[in-house]
N, C-alpha and C positions, 0 to 999 in steps of 0.2 A: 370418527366423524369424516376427515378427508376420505380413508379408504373406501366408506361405505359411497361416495358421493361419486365415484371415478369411474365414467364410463368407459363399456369396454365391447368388442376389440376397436381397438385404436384405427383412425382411419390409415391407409394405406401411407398418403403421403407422408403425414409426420414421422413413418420409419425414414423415409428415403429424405427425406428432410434433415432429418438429425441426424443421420448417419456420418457426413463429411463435414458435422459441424467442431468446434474446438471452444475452450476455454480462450479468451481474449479476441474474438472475429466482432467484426464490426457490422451493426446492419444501420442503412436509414432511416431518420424522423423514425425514430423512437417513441413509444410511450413516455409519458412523466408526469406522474401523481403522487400524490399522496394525501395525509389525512389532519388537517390545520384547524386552528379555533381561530376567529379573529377578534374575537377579545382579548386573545395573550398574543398576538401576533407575532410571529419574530422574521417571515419571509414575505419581501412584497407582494407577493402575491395572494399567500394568506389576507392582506388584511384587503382585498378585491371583494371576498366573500361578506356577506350579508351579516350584521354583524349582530344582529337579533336571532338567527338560524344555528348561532352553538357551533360545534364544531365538523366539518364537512368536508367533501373529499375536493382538491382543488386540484383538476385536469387542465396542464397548459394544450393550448394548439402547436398544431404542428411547427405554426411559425414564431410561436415563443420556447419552443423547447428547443434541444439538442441536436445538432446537425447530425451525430450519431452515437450508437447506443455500445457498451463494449459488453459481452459475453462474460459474465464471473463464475457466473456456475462449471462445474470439473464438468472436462467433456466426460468422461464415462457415466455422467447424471444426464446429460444430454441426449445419448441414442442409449435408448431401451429395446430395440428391435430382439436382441437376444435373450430376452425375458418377458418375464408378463411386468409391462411399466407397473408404476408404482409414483411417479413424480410427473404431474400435467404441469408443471411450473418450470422458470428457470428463471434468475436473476440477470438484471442487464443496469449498469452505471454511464449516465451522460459521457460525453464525448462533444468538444467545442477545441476550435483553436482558441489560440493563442500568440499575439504578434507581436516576435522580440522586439520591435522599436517602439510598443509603447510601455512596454515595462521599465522598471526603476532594478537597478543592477543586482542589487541582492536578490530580488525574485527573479531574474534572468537565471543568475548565478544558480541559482537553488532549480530551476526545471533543467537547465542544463546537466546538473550532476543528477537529477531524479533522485533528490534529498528531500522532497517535502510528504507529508505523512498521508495528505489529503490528496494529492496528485500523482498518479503516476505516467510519466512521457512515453506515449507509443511513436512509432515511427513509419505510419502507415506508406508503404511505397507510391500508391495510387493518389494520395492527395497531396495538397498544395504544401509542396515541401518549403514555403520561407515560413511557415508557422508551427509553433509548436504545438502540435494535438496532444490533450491530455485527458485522462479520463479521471471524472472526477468521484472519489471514492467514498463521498460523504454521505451517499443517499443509494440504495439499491432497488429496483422495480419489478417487483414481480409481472413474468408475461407468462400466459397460456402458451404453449409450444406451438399451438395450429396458426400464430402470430406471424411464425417465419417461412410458411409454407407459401410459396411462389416470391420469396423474398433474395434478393442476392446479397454476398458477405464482400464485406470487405477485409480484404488482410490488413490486421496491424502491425506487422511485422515482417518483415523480407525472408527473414530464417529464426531456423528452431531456437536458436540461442536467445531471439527477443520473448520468445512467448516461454522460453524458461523460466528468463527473468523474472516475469511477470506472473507466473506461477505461484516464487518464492516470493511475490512482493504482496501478492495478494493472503496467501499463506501467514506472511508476517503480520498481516492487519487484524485476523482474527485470533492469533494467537498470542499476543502480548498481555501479559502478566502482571496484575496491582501491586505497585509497592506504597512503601510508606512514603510522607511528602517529605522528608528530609532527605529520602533516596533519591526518589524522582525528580528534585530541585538539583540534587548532586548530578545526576546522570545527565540532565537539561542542560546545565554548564561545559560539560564534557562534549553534549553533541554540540551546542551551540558554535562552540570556540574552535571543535574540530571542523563541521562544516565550512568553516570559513576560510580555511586554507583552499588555495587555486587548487583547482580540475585535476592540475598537470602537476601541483606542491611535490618535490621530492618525500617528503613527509605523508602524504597523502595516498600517496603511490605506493609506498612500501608498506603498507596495512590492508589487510586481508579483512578480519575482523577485529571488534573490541567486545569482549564479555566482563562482568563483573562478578565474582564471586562475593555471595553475601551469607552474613553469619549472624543471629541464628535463623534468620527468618527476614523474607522479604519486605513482613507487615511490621516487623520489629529488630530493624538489621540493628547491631552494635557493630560489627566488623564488617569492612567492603574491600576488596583488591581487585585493581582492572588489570586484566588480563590481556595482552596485546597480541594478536596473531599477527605475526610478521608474514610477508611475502618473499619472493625473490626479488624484488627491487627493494630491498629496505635498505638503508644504510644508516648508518648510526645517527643524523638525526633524527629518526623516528624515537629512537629512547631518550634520545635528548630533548627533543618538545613535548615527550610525555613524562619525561622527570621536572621539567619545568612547568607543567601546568598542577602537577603534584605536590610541588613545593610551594606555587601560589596560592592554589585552593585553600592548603593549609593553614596559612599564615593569615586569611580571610577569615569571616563569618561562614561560609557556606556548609563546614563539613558539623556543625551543629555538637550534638554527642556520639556521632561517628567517628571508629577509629579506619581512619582512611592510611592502608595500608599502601608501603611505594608501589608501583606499576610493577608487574612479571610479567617477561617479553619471552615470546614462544615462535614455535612455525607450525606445521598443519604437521609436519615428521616428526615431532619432536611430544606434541602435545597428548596427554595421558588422555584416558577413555573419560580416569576418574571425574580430570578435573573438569573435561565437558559436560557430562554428564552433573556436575554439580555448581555449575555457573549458566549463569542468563546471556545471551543475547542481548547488547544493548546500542550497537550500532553494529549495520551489514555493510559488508565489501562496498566500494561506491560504484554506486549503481550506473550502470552502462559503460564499465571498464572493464579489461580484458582479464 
């Protein structure tokens, strides 16, 4: 259906358009739509719509939408010039500040480390650095590529290393894995309590990642063991606030009919192909540290 739909040759500009564009570039006023009922209404704006008309597409204006728009699509889906295209689309996520004095600590706390699951903290050079710009991951909008022609970018990032980040961070949003709810309540605990150590926590600092090995089966684990990747700053209390939240968990309700094995602390030298390869992802390095 799409194939057949895709007209072709492409105008000129869209090559030279897409060509210098990236995964995570900012443009402004952005599109923002999508498709609501206001009978079940759950966004204010939804329930703006006529509520005898079913459900319909609700377009903000420019000036209730997003001051700007972030890039999620991989840049090698963005320039096609070296092929016969194949993709008139590309995805773009809201972009709005955010002003640390009117936040409440915890959510300060949480954009500061770029620990929240729906927000990720860009660092745009060119705007108004007392606010924190964050792009918001909850909702994606598709645009026609001829969108951005005569359109200027903004950088969300000063160097390669933020829009790595941002790679793996968007990387990890569509790649996460169902588990059971006794796991997922298990692992919620673990990030909870770990987020909550300071930026700078000596504890904090010396973890790389945490993985958890699970046995037999994600949808049906009996056996769980987190796995600590240590860094070069760890010092021995990192094994010691993860032997203690081990020995808490336990002696609570939370570990259910799980056999919640003690923690095993490793390094990125040390650690087998196997056991990567056979354990999850269940909290990343903290985000935007060294």
């Amino acid at each position: 259906m799409i194939d057949d739909g895709i007209l072709r040759p492409w105008p000129d500009e869209i090559g030279t358009t897409t060509a210098p564009l990236r995964q995570g570039h900012l443009f402004a006023n952005p599109p923002f739509f999508y498709l609501g009922d206001p009978r079940f209404a759950l966004w204010d704006a939804t329930s703006a719509l006529p509520v005898d008309g079913g459900a319909d597409v609700v377009l903000l204006n420019d000036d209730e939408g997003p001051p700007y728009g972030l890039v999620v699509t991989q840049s090698c889906d963005l320039d096609e010039s070296d092929h016969e295209p194949r993709r008139p689309w590309f995805q773009i996520c809201p972009v709005y500040p955010l002003d640390p004095d009117n936040l409440g600590d915890d959510f300060r706390r949480e954009l500061e480390n770029d620990t929240r699951l729906d927000l990720a903290k860009l660092k745009p050079p060119d705007l108004d650095q007392h606010f924190y710009w964050v792009a918001d991951l909850r909702i994606e909008v598709p645009v026609e590529k001829g969108w951005l022609v005569g359109r200027d970018r903004v950088e969300a990032f000063a160097d390669e290393d933020g829009y790595d980040k941002l790679a793996v961070r968007l990387r990890e949003r569509v790649s996460r894995v169902a588990y059971a709810d006794s796991l997922t309540q298990l692992i919620r605990k673990l990030q909870d309590k770990f987020q909550r150590l300071g930026a700078n926590g000596e504890v904090k600092r010396g973890v790389s990642q945490i993985r958890a090995r699970i046995v037999p089966s994600r949808l049906a684990p009996e056996l769980v063991q987190f796995i600590v990747v240590k860094n070069g700053d760890a010092t021995p209390k990192v094994e010691e606030w993860f032997d203690n939240w081990h020995a808490e968990v336990r002696a609570g309700e939370a570990v259910q009919d799980l056999d919640l094995q003690p923690p095993r602390y490793t390094d990125w030298d040390s650690m087998l192909a196997r056991d990567l390869l056979k354990s999850d992802e269940v909290m990343f390095r903290q985000r935007g540290a060294n």
